[in-house]
PDB file as gemmi writes it, atoms N, CA and C in Angstrom:
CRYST1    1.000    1.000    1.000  90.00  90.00  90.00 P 1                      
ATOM      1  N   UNK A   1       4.992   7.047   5.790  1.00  0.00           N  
ATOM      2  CA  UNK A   1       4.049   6.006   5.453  1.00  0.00           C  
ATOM      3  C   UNK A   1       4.467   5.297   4.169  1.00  0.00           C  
ATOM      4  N   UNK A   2       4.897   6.054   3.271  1.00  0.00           N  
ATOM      5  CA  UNK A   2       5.427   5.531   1.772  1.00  0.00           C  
ATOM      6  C   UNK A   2       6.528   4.389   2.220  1.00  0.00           C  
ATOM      7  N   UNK A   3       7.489   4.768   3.442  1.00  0.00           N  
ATOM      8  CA  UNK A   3       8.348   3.893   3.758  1.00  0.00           C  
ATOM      9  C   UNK A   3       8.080   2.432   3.969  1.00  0.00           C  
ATOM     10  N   UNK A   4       6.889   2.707   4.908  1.00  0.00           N  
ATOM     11  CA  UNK A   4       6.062   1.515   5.700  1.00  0.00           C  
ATOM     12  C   UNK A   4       5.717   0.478   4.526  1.00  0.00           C  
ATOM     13  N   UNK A   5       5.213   1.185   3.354  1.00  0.00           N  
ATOM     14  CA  UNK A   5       4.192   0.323   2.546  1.00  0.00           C  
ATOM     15  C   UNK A   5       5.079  -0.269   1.756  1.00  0.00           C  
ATOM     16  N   UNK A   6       6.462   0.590   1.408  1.00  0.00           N  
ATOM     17  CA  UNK A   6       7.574   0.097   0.938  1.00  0.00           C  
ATOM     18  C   UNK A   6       8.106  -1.157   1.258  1.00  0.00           C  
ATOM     19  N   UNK A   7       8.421  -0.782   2.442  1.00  0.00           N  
ATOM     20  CA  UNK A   7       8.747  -1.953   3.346  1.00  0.00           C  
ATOM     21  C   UNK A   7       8.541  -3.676   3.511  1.00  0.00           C  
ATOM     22  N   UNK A   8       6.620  -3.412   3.605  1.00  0.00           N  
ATOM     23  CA  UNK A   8       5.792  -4.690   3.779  1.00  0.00           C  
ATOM     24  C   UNK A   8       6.033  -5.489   2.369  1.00  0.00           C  
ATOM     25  N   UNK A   9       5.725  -4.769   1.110  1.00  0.00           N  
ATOM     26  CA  UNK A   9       5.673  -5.020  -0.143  1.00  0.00           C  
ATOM     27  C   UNK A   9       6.808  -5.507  -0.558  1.00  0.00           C  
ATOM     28  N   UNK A  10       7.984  -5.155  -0.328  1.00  0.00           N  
ATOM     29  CA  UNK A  10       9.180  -5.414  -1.186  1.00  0.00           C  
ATOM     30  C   UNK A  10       9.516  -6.713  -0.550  1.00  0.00           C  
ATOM     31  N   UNK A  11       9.157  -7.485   0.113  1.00  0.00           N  
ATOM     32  CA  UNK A  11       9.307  -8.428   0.843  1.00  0.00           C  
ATOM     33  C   UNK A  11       8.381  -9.542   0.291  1.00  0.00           C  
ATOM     34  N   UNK A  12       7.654  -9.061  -0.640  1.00  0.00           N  
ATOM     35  CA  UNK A  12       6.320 -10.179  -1.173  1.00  0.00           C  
ATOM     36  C   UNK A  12       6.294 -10.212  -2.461  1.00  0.00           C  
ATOM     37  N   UNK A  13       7.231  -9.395  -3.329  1.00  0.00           N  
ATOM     38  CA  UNK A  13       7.169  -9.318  -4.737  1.00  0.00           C  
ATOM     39  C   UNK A  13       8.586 -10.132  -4.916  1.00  0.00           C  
ATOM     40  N   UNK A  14       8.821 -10.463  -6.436  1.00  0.00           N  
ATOM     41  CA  UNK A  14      10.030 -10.938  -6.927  1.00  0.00           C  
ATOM     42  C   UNK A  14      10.362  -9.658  -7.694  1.00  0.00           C  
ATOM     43  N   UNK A  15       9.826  -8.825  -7.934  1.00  0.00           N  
ATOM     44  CA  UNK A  15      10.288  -7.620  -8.276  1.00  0.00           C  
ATOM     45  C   UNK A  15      10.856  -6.380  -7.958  1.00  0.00           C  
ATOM     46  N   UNK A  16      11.305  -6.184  -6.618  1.00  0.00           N  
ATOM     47  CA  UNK A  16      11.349  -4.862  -5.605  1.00  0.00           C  
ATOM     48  C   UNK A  16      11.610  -3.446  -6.001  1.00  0.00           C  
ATOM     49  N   UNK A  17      12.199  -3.280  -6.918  1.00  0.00           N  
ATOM     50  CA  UNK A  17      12.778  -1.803  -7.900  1.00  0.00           C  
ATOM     51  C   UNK A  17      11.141  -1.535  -8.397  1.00  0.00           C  
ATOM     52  N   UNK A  18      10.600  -2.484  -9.336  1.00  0.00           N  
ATOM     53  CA  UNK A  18       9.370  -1.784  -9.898  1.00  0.00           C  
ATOM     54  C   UNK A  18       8.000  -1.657  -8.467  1.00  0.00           C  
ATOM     55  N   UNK A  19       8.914  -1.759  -7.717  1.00  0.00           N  
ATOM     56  CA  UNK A  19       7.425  -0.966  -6.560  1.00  0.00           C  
ATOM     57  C   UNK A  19       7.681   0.676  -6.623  1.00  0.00           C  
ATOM     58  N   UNK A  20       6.197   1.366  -6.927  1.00  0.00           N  
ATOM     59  CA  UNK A  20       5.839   2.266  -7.074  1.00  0.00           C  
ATOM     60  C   UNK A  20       4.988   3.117  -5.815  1.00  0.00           C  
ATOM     61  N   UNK A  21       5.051   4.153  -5.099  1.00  0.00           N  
ATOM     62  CA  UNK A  21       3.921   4.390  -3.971  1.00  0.00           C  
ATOM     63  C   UNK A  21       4.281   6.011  -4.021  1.00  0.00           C  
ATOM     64  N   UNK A  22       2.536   6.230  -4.735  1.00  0.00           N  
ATOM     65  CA  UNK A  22       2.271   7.570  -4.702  1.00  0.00           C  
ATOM     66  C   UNK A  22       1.249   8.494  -3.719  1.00  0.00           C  
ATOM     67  N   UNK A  23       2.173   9.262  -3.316  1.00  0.00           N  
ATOM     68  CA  UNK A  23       0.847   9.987  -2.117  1.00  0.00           C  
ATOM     69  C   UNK A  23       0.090  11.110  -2.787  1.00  0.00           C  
ATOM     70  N   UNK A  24      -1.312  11.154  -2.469  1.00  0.00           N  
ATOM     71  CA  UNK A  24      -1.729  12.534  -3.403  1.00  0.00           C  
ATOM     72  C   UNK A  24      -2.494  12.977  -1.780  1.00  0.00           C  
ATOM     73  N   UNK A  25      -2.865  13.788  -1.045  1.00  0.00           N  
ATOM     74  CA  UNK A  25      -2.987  14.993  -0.463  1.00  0.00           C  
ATOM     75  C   UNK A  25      -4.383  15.416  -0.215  1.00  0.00           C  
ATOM     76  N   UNK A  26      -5.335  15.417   0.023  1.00  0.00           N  
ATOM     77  CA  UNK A  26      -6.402  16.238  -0.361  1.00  0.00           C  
ATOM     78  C   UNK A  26      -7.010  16.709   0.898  1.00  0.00           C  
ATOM     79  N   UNK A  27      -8.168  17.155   1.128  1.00  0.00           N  
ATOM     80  CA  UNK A  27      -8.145  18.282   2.465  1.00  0.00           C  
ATOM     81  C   UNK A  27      -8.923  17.300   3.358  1.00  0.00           C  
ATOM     82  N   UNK A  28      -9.689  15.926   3.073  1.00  0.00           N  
ATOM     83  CA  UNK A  28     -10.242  15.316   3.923  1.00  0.00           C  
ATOM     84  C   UNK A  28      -9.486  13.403   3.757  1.00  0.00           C  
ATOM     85  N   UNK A  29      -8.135  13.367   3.321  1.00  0.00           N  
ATOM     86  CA  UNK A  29      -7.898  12.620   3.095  1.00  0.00           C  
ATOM     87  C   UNK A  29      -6.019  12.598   2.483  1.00  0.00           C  
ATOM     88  N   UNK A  30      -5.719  11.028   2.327  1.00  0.00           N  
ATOM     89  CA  UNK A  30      -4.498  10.845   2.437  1.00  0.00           C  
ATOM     90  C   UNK A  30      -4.763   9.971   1.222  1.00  0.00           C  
ATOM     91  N   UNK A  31      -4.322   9.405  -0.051  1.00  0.00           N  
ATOM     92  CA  UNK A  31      -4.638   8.389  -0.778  1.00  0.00           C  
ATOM     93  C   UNK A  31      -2.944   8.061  -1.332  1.00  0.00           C  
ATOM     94  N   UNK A  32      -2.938   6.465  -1.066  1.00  0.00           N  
ATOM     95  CA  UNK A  32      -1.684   5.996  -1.231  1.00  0.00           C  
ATOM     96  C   UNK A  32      -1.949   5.014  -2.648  1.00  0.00           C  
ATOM     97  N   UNK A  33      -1.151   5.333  -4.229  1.00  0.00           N  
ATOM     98  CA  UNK A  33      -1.395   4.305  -4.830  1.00  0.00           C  
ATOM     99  C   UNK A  33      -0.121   3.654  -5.142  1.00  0.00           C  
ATOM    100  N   UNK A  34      -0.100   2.109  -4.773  1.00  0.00           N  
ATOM    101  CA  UNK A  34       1.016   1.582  -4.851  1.00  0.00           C  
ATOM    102  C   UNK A  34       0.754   0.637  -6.114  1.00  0.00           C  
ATOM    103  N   UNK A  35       1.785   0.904  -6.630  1.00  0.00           N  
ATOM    104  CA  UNK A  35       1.912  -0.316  -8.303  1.00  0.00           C  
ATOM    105  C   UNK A  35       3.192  -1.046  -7.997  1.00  0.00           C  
ATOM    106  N   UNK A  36       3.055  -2.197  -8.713  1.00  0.00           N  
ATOM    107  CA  UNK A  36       3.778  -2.963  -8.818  1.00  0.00           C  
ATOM    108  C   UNK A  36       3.779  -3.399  -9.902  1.00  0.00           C  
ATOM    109  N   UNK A  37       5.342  -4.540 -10.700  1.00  0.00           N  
ATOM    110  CA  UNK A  37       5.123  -5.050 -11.565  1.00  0.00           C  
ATOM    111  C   UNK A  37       4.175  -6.129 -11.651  1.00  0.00           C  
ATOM    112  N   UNK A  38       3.465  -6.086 -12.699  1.00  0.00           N  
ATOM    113  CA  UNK A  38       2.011  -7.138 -13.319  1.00  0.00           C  
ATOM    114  C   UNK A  38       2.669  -8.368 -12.937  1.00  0.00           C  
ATOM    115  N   UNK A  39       3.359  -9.046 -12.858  1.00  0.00           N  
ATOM    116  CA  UNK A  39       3.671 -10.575 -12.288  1.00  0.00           C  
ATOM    117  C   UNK A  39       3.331 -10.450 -10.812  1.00  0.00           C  
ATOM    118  N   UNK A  40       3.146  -9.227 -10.337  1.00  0.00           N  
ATOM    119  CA  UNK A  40       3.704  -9.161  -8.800  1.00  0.00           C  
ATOM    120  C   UNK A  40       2.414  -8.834  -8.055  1.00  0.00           C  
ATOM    121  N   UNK A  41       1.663  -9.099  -8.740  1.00  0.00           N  
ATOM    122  CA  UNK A  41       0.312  -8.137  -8.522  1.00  0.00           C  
ATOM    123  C   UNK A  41      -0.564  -8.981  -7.562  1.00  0.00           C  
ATOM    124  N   UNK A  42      -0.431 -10.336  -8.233  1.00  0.00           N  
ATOM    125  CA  UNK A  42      -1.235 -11.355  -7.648  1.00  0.00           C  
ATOM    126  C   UNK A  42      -1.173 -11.924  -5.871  1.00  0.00           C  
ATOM    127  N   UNK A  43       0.543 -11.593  -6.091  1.00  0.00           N  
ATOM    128  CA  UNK A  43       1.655 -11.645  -4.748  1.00  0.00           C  
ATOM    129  C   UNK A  43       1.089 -10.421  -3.655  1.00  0.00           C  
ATOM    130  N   UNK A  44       0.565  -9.438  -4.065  1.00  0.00           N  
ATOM    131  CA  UNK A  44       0.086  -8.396  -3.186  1.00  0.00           C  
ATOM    132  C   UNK A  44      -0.990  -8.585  -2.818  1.00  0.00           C  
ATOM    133  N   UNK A  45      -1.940  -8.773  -3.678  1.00  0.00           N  
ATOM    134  CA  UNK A  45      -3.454  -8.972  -3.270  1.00  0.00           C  
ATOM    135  C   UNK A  45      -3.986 -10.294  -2.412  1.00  0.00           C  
ATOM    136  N   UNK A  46      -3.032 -11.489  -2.786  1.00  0.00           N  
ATOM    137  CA  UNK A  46      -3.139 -12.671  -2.410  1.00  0.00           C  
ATOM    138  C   UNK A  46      -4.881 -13.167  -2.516  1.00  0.00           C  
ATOM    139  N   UNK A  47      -4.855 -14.642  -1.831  1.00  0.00           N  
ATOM    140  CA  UNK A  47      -5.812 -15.374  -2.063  1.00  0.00           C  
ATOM    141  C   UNK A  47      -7.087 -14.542  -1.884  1.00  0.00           C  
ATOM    142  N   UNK A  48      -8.291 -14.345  -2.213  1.00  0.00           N  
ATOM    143  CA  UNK A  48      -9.289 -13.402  -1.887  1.00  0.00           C  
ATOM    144  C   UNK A  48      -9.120 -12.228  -1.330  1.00  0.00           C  
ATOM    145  N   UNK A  49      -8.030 -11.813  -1.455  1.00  0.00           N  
ATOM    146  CA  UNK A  49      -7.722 -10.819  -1.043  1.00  0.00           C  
ATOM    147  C   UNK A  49      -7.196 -10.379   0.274  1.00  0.00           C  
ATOM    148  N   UNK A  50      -6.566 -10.811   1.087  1.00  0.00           N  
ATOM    149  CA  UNK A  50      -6.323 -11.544   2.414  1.00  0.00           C  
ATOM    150  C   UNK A  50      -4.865 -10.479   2.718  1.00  0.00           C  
ATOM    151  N   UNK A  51      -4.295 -10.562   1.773  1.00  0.00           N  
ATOM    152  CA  UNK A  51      -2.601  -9.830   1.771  1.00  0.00           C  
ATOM    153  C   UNK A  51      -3.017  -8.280   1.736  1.00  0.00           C  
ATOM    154  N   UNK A  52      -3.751  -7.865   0.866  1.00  0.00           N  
ATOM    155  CA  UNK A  52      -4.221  -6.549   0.396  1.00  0.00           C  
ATOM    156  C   UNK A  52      -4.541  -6.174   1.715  1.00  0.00           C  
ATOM    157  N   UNK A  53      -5.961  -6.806   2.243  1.00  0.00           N  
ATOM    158  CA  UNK A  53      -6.619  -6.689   3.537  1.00  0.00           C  
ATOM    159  C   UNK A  53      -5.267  -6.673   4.808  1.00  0.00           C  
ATOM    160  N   UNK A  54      -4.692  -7.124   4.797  1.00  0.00           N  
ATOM    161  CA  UNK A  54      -3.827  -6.815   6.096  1.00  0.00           C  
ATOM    162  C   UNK A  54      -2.432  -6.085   5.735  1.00  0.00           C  
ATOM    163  N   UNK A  55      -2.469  -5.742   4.582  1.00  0.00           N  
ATOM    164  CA  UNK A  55      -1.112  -4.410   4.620  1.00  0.00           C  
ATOM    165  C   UNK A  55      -2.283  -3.432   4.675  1.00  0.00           C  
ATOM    166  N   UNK A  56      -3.562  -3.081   4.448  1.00  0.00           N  
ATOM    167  CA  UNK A  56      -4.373  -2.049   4.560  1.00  0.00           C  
ATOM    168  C   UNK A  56      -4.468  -1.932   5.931  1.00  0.00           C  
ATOM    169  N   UNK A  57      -4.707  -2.907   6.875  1.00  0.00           N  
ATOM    170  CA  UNK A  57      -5.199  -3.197   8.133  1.00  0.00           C  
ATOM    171  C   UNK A  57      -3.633  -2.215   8.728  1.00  0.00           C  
ATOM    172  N   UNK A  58      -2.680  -3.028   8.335  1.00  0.00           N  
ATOM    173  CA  UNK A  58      -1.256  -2.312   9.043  1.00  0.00           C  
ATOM    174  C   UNK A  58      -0.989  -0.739   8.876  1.00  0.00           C  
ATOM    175  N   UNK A  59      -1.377  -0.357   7.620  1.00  0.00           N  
ATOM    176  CA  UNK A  59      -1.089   0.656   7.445  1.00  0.00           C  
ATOM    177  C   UNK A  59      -1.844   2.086   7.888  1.00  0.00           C  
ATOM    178  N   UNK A  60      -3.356   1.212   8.071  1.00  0.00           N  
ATOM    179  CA  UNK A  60      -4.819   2.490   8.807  1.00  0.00           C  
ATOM    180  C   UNK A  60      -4.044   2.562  10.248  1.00  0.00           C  
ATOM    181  N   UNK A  61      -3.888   1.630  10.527  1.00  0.00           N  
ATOM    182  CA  UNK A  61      -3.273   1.449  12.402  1.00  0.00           C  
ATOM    183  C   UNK A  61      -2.148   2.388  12.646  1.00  0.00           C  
ATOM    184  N   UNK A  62      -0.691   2.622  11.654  1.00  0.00           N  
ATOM    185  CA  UNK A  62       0.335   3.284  11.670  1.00  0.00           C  
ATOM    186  C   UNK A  62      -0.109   4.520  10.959  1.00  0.00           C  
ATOM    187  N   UNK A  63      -1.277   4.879  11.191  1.00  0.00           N  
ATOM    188  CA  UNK A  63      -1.223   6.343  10.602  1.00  0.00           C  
ATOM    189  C   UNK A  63      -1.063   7.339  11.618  1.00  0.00           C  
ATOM    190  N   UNK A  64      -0.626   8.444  11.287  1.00  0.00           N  
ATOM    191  CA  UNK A  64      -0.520   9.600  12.193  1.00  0.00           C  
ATOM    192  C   UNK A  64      -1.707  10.292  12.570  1.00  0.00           C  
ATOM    193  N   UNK A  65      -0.988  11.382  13.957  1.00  0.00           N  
ATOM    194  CA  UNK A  65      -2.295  11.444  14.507  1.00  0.00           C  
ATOM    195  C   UNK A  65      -2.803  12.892  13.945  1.00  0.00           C  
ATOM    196  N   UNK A  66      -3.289  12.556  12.466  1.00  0.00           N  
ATOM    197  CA  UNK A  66      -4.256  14.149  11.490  1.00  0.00           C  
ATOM    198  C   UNK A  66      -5.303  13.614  11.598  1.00  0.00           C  
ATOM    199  N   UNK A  67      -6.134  14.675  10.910  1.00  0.00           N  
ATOM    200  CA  UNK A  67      -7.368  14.650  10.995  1.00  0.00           C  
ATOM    201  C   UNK A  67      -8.104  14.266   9.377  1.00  0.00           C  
ATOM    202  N   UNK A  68      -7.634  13.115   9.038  1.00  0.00           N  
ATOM    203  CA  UNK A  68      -7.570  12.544   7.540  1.00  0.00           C  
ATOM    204  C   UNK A  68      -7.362  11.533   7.686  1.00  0.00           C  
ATOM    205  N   UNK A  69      -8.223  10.751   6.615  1.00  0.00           N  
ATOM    206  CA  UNK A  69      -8.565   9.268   6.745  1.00  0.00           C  
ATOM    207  C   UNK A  69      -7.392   8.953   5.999  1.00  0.00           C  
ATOM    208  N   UNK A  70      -7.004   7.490   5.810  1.00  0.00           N  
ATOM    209  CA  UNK A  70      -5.983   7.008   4.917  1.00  0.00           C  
ATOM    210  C   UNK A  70      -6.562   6.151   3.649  1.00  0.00           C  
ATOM    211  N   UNK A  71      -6.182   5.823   2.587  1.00  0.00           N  
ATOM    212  CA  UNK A  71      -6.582   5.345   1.656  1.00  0.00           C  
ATOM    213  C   UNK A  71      -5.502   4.311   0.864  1.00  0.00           C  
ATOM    214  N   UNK A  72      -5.473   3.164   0.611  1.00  0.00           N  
ATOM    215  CA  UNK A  72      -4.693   2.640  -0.018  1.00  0.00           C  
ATOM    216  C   UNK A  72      -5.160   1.619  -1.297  1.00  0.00           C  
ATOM    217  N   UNK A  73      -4.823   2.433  -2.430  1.00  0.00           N  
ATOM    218  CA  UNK A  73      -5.106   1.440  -3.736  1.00  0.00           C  
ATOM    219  C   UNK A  73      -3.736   1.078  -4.315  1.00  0.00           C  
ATOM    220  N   UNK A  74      -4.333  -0.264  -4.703  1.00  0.00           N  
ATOM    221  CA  UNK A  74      -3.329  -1.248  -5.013  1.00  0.00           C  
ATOM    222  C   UNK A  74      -3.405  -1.487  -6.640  1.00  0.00           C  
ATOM    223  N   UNK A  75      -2.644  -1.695  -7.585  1.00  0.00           N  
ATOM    224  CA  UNK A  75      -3.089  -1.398  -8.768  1.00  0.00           C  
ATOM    225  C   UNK A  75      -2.020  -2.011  -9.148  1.00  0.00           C  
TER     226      UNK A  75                                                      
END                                                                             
C-alpha cells in the first residue's frame, strides 16, 4: 500500500524524494501518514480538497482483504 500511495503522489509533487509514508498498525486499523514537502502540500490536497478525496477514494478500494479499516492522513 505504501507503494500505491507512493506512486499516485510522486506524480503530483515537484518534490518526489521528500515524500514520506508511514504505516503504524493497530488491532482495529491500518493508519497511513504521508508528508510531503510544505510547497507540495497544496499539490496533494488540491482545490477543496478534491485530490486528497480521490487518492483516499483509490487507496480504501486497493486495500486488502483484513479485517481493518484503512486510514490516510495527509500532513
Amino acid at each position: 500500500m505504501k507503494v500505491l500511495i507512493e506512486s499516485i503522489v510522486s506524480r503530483l509533487v515537484d518534490y518526489p524524494d521528500e515524500i514520506n509514508v508511514e504505516e503504524k498498525e493497530e488491532s482495529t486499523k491500518i493508519v497511513y501518514h504521508l508528508t510531503v514537502h510544505h510547497d507540495d502540500v497544496g499539490k496533494v490536497i488540491g482545490k477543496n480538497g478534491r485530490i486528497a478525496k480521490a487518492i483516499r477514494t483509490v487507496v480504501y478500494a486497493a486495500k486488502p482483504e483484513v479485517n481493518k479499516r484503512i486510514y490516510l492522513d495527509i500532513m
